[in-house]
N, C-alpha and C positions, 0 to 999 in steps of 0.2 A: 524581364521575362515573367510570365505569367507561370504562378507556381499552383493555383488550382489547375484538378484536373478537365483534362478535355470533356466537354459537353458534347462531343458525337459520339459517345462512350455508350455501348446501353443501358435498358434497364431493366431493373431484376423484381419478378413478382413475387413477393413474401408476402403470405398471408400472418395471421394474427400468431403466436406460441398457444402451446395448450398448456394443461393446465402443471403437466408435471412439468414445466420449467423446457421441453424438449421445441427445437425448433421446427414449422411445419417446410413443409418442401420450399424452394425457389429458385431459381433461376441464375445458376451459376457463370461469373464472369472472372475475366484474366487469371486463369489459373485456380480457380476455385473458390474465390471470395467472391460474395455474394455482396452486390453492390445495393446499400439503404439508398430509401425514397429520397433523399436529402443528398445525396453524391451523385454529381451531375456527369459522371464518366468514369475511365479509365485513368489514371494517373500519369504524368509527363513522363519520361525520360531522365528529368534534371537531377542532380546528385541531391538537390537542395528535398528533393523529395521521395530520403531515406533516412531511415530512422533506426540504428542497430544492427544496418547491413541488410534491411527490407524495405522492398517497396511498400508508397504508401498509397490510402485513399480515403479521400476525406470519412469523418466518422458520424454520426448523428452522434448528437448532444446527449448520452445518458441517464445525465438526473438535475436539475436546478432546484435551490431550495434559498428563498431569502434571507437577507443576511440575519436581519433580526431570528429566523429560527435556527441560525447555523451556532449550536452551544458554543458561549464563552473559553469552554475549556476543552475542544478539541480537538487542539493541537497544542502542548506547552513546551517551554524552554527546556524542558529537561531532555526531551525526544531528540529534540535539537542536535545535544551532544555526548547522547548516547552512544556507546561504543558496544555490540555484541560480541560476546566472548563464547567460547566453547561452543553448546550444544545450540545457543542461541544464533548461532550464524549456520553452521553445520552439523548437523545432528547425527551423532555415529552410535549404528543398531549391533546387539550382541550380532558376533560372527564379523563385525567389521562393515556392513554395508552400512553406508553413508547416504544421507539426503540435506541437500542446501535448503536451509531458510533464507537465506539474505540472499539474494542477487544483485540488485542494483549498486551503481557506485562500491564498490568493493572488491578486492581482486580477485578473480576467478581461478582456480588450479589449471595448467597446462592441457591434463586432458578434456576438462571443460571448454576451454578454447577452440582445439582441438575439433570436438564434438560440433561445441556452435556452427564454425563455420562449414562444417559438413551440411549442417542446417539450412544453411545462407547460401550455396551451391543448390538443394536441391528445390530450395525457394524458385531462384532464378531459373535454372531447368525448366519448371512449373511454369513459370511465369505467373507465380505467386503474388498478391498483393495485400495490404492486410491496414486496420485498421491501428493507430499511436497505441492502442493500448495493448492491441493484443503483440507489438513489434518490441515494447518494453519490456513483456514478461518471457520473451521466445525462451527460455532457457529451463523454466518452470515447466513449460511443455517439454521438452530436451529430459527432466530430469524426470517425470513421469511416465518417457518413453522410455526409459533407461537409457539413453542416447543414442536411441535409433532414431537416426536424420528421418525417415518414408514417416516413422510413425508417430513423432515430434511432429510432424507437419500437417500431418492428417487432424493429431490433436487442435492444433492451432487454427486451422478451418472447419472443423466443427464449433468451436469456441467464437469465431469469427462469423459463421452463418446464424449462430443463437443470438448473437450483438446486434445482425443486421435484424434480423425478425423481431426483438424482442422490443428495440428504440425505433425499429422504423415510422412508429406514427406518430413519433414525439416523445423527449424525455420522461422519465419518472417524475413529478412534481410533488413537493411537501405539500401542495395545494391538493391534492389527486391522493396523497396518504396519510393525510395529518389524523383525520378524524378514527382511523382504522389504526393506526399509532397509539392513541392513547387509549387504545384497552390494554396495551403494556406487556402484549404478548413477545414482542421480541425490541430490546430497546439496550443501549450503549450505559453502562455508568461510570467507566472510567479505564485503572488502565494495572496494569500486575507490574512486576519488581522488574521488570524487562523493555516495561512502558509498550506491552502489548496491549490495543486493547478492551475491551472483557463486554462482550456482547452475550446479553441476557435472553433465554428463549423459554419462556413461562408458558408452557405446552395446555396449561390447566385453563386457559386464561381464552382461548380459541373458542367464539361464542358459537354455541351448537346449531344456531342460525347459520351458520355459515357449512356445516357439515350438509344441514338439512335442504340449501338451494345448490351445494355442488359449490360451494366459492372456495374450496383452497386456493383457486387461482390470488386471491388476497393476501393470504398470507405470504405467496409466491412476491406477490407485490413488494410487500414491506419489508423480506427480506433482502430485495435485492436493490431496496431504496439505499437499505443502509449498509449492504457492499460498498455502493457507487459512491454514500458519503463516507465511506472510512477511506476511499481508496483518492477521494480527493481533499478530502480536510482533515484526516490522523494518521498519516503514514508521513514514515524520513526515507527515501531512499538511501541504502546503506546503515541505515540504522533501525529504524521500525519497519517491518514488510508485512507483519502474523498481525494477527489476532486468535485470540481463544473466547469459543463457544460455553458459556456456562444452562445446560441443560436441565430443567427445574420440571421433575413429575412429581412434583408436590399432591398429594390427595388423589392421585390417581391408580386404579388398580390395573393389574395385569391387562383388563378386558378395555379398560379405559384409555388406556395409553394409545393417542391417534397415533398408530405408526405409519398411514395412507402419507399426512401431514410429515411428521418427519422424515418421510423418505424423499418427498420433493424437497424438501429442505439440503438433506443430502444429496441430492442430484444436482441441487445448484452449484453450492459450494465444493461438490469434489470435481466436478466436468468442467465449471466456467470461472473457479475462482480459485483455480488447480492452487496448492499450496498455499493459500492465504489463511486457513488453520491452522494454528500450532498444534489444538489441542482438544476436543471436545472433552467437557466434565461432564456428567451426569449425577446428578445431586438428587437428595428426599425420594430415595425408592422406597416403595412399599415393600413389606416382608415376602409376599411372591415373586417382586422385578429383582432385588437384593439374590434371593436364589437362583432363577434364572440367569442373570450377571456372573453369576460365579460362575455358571456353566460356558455360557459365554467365553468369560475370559480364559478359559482352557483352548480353545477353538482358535483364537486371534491369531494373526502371524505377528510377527517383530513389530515389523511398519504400522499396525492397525493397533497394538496396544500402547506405540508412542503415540498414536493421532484420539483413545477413546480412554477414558479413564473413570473409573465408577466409584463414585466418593461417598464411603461409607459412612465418613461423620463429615458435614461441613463444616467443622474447624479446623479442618484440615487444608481445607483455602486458606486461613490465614499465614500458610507457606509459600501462599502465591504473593496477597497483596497486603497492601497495608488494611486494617482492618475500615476506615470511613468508605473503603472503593466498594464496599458488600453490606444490601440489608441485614438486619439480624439474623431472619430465617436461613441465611447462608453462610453466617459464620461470621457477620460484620457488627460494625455498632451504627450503623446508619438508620436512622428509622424508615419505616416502610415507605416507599416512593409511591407516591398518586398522582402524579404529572409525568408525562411519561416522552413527551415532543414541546419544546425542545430536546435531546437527549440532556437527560438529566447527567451531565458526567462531572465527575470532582476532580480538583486539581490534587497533587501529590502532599504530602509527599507520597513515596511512591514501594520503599522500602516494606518486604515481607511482614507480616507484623507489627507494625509502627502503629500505636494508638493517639496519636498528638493529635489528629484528626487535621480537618482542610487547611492546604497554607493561605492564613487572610492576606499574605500579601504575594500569589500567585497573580502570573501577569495575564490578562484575559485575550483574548484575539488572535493567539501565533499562529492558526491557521493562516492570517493574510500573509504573512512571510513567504509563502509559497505560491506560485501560480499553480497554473494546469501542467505543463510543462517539468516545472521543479518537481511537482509531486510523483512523475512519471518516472522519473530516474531514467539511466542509462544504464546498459549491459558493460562491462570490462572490454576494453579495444585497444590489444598490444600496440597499434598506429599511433597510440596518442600517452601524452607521460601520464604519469601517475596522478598529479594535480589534476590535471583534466578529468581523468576517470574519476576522482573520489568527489568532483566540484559539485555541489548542487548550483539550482537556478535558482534563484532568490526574485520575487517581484522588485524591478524597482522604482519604487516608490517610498514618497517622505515618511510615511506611516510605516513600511518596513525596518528604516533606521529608527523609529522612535522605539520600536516594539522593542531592536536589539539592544537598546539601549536601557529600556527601561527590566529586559531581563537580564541585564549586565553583562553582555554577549558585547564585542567588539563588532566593530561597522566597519567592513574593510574600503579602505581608500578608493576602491576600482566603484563600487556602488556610491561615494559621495560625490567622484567627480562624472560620474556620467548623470545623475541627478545633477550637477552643476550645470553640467554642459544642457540640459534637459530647459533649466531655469532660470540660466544664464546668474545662478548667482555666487558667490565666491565658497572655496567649500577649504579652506587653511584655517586649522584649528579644529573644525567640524570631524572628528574623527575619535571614536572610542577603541580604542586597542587594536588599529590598525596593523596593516601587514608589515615585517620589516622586509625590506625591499629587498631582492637578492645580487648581488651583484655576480657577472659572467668569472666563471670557475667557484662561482660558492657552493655552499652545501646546506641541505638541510635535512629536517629527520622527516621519515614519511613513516607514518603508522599499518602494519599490517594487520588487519582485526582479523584474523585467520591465525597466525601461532602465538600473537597480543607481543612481538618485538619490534622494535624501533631500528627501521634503516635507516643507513645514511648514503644518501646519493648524488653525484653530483647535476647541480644546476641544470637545467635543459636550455642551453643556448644555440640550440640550433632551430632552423625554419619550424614553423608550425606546421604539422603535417596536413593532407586536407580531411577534413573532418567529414562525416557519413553524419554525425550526430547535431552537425551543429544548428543548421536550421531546416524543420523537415516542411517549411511553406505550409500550407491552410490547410493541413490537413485539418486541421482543430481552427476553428474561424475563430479565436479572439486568440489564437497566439498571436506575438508581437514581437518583434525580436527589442524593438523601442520600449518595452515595456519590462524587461526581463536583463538580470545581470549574474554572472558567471562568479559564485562564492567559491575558492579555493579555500578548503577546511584539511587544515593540516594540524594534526588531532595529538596531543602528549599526554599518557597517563603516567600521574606521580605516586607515589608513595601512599600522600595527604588524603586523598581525594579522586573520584572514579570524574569528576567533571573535567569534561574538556577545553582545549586551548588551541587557538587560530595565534600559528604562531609560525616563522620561517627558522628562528634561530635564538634558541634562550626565549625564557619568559618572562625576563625584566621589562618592566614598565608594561604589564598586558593585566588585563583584568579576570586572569585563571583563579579557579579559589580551590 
């Protein structure tokens, strides 16, 4: 069966975005998603194309950036097996209200459940359709709406008509932003004690050339380059989802301060990359912004003083990160950075304050570990067991088992023998801290990174349920289901050590540290 959509589908005219980041009018189809030049229709019928409990339609391409300029240190083993605790998954505001950080792969609360599929009812109603990306994060919009389904959904096709206008004449290119990149106005250097991570926005740095022909649309560019690459080569589903904004008015006064500029900034990030800030800092205020600030901060609600934070002394970062992830001027020991694309990002370690500076033997490349797919996550779907829900998608390929190996991460059996069957070549032996197999009526522990205890459950021996998530077809043209394998990570924290362990039962003979 053909899982692209139908070609008598029509088509939708979207003109070019303007400059504050806001989508111009177009031509709405099935249900309000506005179909890119590059989606030749409507979508099937077929189950094979849904994704989270929504329909899909193919997406225009984003952002492509070669490999050679996609930083070494990206994505590292540590993110890998990262487990979020407390505020870092769920973040609870005086008075009690609550707002989730983590969504993907990890278990959702009942009336989160609940809620979603209230969502997913009025989708279908609608005859709603929506692009992998924005079907991944439904719940982010759910949690902005406060869990009104009408207005969750509404969010989700504004967000959905800004993706079709904004990629419709072709991806973002590192070809298309490199040179506007390396004035170092907004650029990645690494990651905070959370393995968030720490996107620099050097406000001072925005050449007055650009104020004086009208180009913020530029800066609009480069920020939203390096959304599209955090959200496809630095994020874990279920483990990494945020990042934090570090804010730098170095040298500027009250009058100076482009606030035009930062307000598209903020328009981007709070409408189309709902919850993907943890945290904005605002660093080197002059002695009028410092004042101002204090007024400010009287004014904030709850939610807006956990998302904006005004850092009277930058060594006060050093409770974020380790100290080499920040220049001096911010409170680091890194010297000034003057290359600024590739993102210049350092591996860990990663701990608050640690001064031991870069690990020389941090493993380079774990971005490939992950396809498009893995990096997407899944929402929580009582249909299917726990394994399932917490699994990422791992690439498979020979270079994925090399990398796990050479970060001393275990290579589980199901990726060596479908590489076998791939290669036709023997894969006994081949195996670093493989799965122990479970046998019908076993048990094992399942992690819940929500209260941080250890169930135990038994075995899932019964039929596979039918999956909504498992292959959502072309919506994304180089997915591959041949390309792509099923990592069940069943995750134990000890005592020792916050690193975790791919294990079914005991951690004898696994390579946990």
């Amino acid at each position: 069966q053909d899982l692209r959509p139908h070609k008598r589908g029509p088509r939708a005219s979207v003109s070019a975005m303007g400059d504050a980041g806001k989508p111009a009018s177009a031509k709405k189809t099935d249900g309000g998603a506005k179909t890119p030049k590059s989606d030749p229709g409507t979508p099937t019928s077929s189950r094979n194309n849904v994704l989270n409990g929504f329909r899909l339609i193919q997406e225009p391409e984003p952002m492509t950036c070669k490999e050679e300029n996609i930083a070494p240190y990206s994505l590292v083993a540590e993110a890998l097996t990262y487990v979020p605790v407390g505020e870092t998954a769920v973040y609870t505001f005086k008075g009690g209200d609550r707002e989730r950080k983590i969504h993907c792969n990890i278990r959702l609360e009942k009336d989160e459940i609940a809620k979603l599929k209230l969502l997913q009812e009025e989708a279908r109603k609608q005859r709603a359709s929506f692009f992998p990306s924005t079907a991944s994060v439904a719940t982010r919009f759910l949690s902005r709406a406060r869990g009104e389904p009408k207005k969750g959904l509404k969010l989700m096709q504004a967000t959905q008509d800004w993706r079709a206008s904004h990629f419709r004449s072709g991806p973002i290119t590192d070809e298309r932003v490199q040179e506007d990149l390396q004035h170092g106005i907004v650029y990645f250097c690494g990651r905070d004690m959370a393995m968030r991570p720490l996107l620099l926005v050097r406000a001072n740095r925005i050449p007055q050339q650009w104020y004086k022909e009208k180009r913020i649309d530029k800066l609009i560019s480069i920020l939203v380059f390096c959304m599209e690459y955090f959200l496809r080569y630095m994020i874990v589903p279920g483990r990494v989802e945020n990042l934090n904004l570090i804010v730098d008015l170095q040298g500027l006064g009250l009058s100076q301060v482009p606030m035009t500029a930062l307000n598209d900034i903020y328009n981007v990030m709070s409408h189309h990359y709902l919850g993907r800030a943890f945290r904005f800092y605002i660093c080197n205020l002059s002695g009028a912004l410092k004042t101002l600030s204090g007024v400010a901060k009287r004014l904030l609600t709850e939610r807006q003083k956990q998302k904006l934070t005004f850092v009277d002394d930058v060594r006060d970062l050093q409770k974020l990160v380790a100290l080499h992830q920040l220049e001096t001027d911010l409170g680091g020991t890194r010297p000034k950075v003057t290359k600024f694309f590739p993102f210049p990002i350092q591996p860990g370690p990663f701990e608050a304050g640690a001064t031991s500076g870069p690990d020389p033997n941090a493993v380079p490349n774990m971005h490939r570990v992950l396809d498009r797919r893995g990096a997407l996550g899944q929402i929580w779907d009582e249909a299917k067991s726990d394994e399932d829900n917490i699994r990422l998608q791992f690439a498979c390929t020979q270079e994925t088992v090399d990398l796990l190996k050479q970060s001393g991460l275990p290579v589980p059996q199901d990726l060596i023998d479908k590489l076998a069957a791939q290669e036709g070549s023997p894969s006994d032996g081949d195996t670093v801290g493989g799965e122990v197999p479970i046998s019908p009526g076993g048990r094992k522990d399942i992690l819940n990174t929500q209260n941080q205890t250890l169930e135990s459950t038994e075995a899932d021996t019964g039929e596979e349920p039918v999956d909504a998530n498992e292959d959502v077809g072309d919506a994304y043209s180089d997915w591959s289901a041949d390309n792509e394998v099923s990592i069940v990570e069943e995750k134990a924290v000890t005592s020792e050590t916050s690193w975790a362990c791919w294990r079914t039962s005991g951690c004898n003979g696994c390579r946990c540290r």
